[in-house]
C-alpha positions as CSV (number, residue, x, y, z in Angstrom):
1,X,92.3,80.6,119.9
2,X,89.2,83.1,120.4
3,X,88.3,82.9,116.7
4,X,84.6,84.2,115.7
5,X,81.7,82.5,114.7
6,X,78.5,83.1,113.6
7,X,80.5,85.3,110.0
8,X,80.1,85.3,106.1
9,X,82.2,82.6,104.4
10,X,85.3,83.9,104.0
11,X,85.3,87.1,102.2
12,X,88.2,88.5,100.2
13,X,86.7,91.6,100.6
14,X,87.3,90.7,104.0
15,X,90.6,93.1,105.0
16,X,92.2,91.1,108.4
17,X,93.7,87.4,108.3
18,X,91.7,84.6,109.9
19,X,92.3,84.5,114.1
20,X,94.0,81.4,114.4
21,X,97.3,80.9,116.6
22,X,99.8,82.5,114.2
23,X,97.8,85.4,114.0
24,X,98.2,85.9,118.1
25,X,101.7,84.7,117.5
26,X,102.6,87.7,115.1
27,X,100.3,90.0,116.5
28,X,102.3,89.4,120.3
29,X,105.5,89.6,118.4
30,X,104.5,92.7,116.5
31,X,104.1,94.3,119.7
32,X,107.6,93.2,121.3
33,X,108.9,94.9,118.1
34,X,106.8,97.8,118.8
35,X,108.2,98.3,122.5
36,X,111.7,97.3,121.7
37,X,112.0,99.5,118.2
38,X,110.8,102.6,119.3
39,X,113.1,102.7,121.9
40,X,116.3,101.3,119.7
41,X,115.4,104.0,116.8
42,X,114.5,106.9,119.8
43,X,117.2,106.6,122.3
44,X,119.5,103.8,120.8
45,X,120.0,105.7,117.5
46,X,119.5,108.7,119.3
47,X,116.9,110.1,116.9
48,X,114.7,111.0,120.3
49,X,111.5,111.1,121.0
50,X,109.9,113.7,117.8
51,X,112.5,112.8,114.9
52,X,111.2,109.0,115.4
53,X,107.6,109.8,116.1
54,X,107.7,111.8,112.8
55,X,109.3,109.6,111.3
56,X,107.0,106.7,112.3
57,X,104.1,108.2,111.6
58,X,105.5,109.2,108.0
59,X,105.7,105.5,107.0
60,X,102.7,104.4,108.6
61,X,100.3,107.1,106.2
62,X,102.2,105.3,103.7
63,X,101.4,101.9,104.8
64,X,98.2,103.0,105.8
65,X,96.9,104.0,102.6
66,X,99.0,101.0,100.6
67,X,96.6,98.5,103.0
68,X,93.4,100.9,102.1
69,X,94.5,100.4,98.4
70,X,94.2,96.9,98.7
71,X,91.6,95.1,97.3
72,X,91.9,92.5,99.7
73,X,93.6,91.0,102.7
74,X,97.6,90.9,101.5
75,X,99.4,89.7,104.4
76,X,103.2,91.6,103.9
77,X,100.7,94.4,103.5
78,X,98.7,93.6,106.4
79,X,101.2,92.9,108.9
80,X,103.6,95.4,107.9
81,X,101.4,97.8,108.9
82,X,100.3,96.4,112.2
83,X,104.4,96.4,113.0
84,X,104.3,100.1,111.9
85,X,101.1,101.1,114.1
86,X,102.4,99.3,117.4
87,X,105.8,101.4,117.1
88,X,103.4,104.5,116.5
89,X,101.3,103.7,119.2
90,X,104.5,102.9,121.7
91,X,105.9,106.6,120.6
92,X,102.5,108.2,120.9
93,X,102.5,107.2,124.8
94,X,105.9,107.6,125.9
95,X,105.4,111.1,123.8
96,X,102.6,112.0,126.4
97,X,104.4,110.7,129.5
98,X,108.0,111.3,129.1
99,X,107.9,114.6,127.0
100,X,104.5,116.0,128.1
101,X,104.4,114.6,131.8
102,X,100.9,113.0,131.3
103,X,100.7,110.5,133.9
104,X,100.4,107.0,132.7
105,X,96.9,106.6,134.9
106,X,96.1,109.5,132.7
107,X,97.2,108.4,129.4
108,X,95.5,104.7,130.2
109,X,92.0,106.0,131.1
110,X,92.3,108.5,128.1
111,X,92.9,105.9,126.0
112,X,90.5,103.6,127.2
113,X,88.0,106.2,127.0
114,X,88.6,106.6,123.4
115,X,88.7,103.4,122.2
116,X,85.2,102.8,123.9
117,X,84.1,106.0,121.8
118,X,85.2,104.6,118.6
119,X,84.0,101.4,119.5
120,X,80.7,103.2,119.9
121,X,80.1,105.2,117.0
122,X,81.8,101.8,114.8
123,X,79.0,99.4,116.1
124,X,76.3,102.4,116.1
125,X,77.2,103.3,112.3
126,X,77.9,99.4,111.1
127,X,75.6,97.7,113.9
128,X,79.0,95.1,114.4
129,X,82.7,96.0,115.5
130,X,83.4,92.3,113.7
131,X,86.7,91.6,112.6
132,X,85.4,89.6,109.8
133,X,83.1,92.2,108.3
134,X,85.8,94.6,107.1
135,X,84.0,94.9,103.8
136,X,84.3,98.6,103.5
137,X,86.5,102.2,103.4
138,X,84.6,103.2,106.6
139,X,84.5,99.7,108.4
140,X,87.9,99.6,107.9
141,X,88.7,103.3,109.4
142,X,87.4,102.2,112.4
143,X,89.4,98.8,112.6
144,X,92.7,100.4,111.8
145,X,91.5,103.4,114.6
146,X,90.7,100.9,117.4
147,X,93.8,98.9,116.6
148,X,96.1,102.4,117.2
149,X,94.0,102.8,120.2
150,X,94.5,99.2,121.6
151,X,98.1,99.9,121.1
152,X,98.3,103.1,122.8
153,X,96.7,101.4,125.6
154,X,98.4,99.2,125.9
155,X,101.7,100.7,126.5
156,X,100.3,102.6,128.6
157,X,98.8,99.8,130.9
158,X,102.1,97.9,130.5
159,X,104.3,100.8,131.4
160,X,101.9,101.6,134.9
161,X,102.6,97.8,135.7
162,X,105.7,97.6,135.2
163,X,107.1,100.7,135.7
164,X,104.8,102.6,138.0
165,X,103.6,100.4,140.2
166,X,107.3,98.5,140.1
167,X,106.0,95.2,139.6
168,X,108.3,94.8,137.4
169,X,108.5,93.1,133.8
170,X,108.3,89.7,134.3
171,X,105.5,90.6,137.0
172,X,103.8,92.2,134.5
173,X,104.2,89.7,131.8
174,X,102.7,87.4,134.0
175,X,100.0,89.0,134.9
176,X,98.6,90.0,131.5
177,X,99.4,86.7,130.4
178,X,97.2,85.5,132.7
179,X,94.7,87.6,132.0
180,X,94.6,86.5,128.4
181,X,94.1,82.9,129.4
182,X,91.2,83.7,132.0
183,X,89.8,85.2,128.5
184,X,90.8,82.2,126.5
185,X,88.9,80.0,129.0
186,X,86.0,82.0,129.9
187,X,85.6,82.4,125.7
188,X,86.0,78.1,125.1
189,X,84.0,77.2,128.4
190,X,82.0,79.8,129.4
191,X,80.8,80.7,125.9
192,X,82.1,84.5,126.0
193,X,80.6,86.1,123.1
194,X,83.6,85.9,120.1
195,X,84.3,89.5,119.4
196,X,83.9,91.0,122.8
197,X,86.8,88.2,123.5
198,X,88.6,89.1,120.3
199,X,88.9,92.7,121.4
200,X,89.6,91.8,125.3
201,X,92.1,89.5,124.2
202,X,93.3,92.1,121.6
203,X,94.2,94.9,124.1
204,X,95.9,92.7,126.5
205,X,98.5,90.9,124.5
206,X,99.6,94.7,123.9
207,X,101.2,95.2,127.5
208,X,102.0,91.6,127.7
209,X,104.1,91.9,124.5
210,X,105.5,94.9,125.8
211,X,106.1,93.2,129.1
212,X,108.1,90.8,127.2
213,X,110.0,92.9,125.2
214,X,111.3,95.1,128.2
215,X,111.7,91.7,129.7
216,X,114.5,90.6,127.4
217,X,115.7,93.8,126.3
218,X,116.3,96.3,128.9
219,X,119.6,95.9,131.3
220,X,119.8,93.7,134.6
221,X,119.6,96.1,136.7
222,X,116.5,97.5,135.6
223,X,115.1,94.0,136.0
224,X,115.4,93.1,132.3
225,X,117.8,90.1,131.0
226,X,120.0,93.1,129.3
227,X,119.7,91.2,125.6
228,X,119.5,95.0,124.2
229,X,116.9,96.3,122.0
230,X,118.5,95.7,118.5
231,X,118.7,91.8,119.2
232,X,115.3,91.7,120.5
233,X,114.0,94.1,117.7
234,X,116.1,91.7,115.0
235,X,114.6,88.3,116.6
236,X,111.2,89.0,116.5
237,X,110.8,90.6,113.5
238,X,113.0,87.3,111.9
239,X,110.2,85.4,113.4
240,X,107.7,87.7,111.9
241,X,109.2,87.4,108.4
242,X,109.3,83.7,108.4
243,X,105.6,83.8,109.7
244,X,104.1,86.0,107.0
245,X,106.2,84.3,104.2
246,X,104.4,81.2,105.3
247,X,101.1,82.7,105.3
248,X,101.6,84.2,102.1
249,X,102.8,81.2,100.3
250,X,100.2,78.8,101.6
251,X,97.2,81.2,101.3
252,X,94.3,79.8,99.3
253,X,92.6,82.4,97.1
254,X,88.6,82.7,98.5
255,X,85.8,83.2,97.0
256,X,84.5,87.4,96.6
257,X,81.9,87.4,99.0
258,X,79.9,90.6,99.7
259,X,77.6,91.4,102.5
């Protein structure tokens, strides 16, 4: 699914995991756990809002710079932090809209705005926003940047769906869902150009994971199936952990190829 073409042979310089369909499985999953744990460790646990955002964002520096360390792609690594930087970026927009009062059309367009700004300066600095050319410091600043960004977004688009425009979860699971297959399609068929579909792709399964997550977790009468956060957290993140084991024990070592 949307994987790119046209790249280097497999670089372990390289910092991201191939796109195949367990990536998109964790990455959706990662952001169900995203959704679902900032609201089990915020209102759950009770920690609130700017305990758990502080928190958060502690142990995603740390993750942060243990991924920057790296020499090379490390997928516990890899994926931990992804986890850690959709919870961030879930408890960066209900931060603006439920404790600032930024409306989510706000916070959406905002974000949008600056992910097309870092976007920007990352292709007019590296001259590609490639996934598979994360070969250096800076290259990979701007991956891990537009990834916060996507995630940000994407709560924030999920939420106005859902929530504001009371469509409703599984209405708005649907439609982002949707929208990632009209991407899948117009990327296999229509020849969409790889990483413009990577990225499309990318920002949608953010609300549609969130979607999902509210979906299963939140109570019945707030149109959710009321299987709470902390089983929803616990399942997903299960599936997670069996996935990356996986990938880690049947990862081939590559060859060091530099650009």
């Amino acid at each position: 699914m949307l994987h790119e073409q046209n790249r280097p042979a497999q670089a372990m310089l390289n910092k991201v995991p191939e796109v195949t369909i367990i990536f998109w499985l964790i990455k959706i999953m990662a952001t169900t756990v995203g959704e679902t744990g900032a609201d089990f460790l915020s209102a759950t646990l009770g920690f609130g809002l700017p305990v758990t955002s502080m928190i958060m964002t502690l142990l995603l520096a740390i993750a942060i710079a243990v991924q920057f360390w790296a020499a090379r792609y490390v997928p516990w690594i890899y994926w931990l932090t992804v986890v850690l930087v959709s919870v961030v970026g879930t408890l960066i927009t209900d931060t603006l809209s439920d404790t600032l009062g930024v409306s989510l059309i706000l916070s959406s367009f905002s974000f949008l705005l600056l992910l097309g700004l870092t976007f920007t300066l990352w292709y007019t600095t590296e001259r590609t926003i490639s996934i598979h050319s994360i070969f250096t410091t800076r290259r990979e600043v701007f991956y891990w940047a537009a990834i916060l960004l996507t995630f940000a977004l994407g709560t924030a688009a999920g939420d106005l769906a859902a929530e504001r425009l009371q469509l409703g979860y599984l209405a708005a699971a649907v439609i982002f869902g949707s929208l990632i297959a009209v991407v899948t399609l117009t990327y296999y068929v229509f020849a969409l150009d790889a990483v413009a579909a990577f990225w499309i792709a990318y920002i949608l399964t953010r609300p549609f994971g969130a979607s999902c997550g509210d979906l299963l977790a939140q109570p019945r009468t707030d149109g959710g199936l009321g299987l709470g956060t902390v089983v929803t957290s616990l399942v997903f993140l299960a599936v997670i952990l069996s996935l990356v084991t996986f990938l880690t024990l049947s990862r081939r070592p590559s060859p060091q190829v530099r650009p």
